[in-house]
Backbone as JSON, one array per atom type, in Angstrom:
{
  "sequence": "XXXXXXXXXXXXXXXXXXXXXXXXXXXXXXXX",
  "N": [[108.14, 23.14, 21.41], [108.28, 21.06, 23.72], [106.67, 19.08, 22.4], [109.12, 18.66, 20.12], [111.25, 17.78, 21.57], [110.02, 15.47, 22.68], [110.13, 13.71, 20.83], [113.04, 13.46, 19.73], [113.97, 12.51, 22.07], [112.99, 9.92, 21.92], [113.64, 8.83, 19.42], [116.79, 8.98, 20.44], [116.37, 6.8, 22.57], [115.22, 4.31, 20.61], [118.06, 4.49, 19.48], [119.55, 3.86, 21.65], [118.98, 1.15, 21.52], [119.4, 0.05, 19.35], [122.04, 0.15, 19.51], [122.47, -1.51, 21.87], [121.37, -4.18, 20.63], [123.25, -4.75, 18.63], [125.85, -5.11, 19.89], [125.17, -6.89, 21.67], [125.3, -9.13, 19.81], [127.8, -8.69, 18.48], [129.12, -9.27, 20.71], [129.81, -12.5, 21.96], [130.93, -12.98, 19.41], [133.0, -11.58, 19.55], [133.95, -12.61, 22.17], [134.37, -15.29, 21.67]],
  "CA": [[109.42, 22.73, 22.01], [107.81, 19.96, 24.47], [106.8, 18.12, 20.8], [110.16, 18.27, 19.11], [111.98, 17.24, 22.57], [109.88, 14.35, 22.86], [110.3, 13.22, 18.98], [113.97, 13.69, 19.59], [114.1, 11.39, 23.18], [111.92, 8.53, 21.25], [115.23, 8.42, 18.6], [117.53, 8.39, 21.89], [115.72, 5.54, 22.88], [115.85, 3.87, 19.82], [119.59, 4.83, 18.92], [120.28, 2.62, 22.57], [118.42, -0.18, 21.92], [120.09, -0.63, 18.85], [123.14, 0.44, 20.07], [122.07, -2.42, 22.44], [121.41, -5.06, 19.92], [124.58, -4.64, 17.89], [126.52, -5.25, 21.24], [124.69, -8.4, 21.69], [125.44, -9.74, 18.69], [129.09, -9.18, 18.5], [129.95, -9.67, 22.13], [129.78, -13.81, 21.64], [131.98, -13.3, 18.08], [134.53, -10.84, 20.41], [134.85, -13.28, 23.39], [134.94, -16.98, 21.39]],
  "C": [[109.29, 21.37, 22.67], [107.89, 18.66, 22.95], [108.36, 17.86, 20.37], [111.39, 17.56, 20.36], [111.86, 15.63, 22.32], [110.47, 13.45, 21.7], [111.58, 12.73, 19.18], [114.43, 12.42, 21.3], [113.88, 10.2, 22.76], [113.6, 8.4, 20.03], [116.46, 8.41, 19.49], [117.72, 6.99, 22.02], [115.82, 4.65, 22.13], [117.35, 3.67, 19.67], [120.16, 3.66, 20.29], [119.89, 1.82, 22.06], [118.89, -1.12, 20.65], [121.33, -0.45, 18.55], [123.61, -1.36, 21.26], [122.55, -3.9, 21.76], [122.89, -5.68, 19.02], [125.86, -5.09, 19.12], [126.23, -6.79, 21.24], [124.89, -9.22, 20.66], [126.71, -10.03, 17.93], [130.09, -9.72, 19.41], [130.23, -11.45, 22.33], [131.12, -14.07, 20.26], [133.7, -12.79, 19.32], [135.13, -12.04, 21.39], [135.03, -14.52, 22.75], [136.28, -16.88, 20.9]]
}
């Protein structure tokens, strides 16, 4: 259970960061 939690937090983590990125990258197209 501990294992498949962690596995499953680590794609979380991921899923923000390019949740993140994608943000950053249109927020400059959105506001010019």
């Amino acid at each position: 259970m501990i294992h498949s939690d962690k596995i499953t937090c680590n794609y979380l983590i991921k899923g923000v960061f390019m949740i993140e990125k994608v943000k950053n990258s249109l927020a400059p197209k959105l506001l010019a």
